[in-house]
N, C-alpha and C positions, 0 to 999 in steps of 0.2 A: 529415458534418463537412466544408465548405467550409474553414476556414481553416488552414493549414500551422503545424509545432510549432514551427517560427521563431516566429511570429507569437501565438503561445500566451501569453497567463501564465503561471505557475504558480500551480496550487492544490493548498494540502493540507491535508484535512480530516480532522479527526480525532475519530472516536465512542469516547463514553465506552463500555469493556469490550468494543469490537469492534475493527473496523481502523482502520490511515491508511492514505485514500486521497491519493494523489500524482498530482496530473494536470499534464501540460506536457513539456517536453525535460527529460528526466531521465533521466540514466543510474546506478544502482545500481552499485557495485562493492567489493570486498572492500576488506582494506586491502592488498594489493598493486598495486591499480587492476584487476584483474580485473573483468570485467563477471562479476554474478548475474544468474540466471532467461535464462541465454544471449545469444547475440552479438546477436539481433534487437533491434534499439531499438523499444521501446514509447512510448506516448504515456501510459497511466497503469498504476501500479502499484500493489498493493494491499498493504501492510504490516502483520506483526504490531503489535498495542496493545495485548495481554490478556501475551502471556510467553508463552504454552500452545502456539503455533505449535509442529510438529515441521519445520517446512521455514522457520526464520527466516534474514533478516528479514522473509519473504515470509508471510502470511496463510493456513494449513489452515483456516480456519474452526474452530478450537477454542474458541473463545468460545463459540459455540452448543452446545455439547456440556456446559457450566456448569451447566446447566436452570435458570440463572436469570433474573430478565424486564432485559432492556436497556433500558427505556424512560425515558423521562427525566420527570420530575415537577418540573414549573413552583410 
């Protein structure tokens, strides 16, 4: 990745019954202004979208643990 998170959009995309992903300068924090998922600044973050997270707002991957199909039908 040549280009700096200055320079970044922001993108955040969001799948049906799975995560949002957050890409760009983005810093997460409580509501105290606390940074989550630690002091390191990331470039993307991967967000609960299902509820099932035990580490929200942050993404366990529990959507997949549902057994059911995430696929999207046009």
């Amino acid at each position: 990745m040549s280009a700096s998170c200055e320079t970044c959009p922001l993108k955040i995309c969001c799948n049906p019954k799975g995560p949002i992903i957050v890409e760009g300068d983005v810093n997460i924090v409580d509501k105290y202004g606390r940074p989550l998922g630690g002091d390191k600044r990331k470039k993307m973050h991967v967000l609960c979208g299902c509820g099932q997270s035990l580490n929200k707002p942050f993404c366990d991957g529990a959507h997949n643990r549902d057994g059911e199909d995430d696929d999207i039908e046009d």
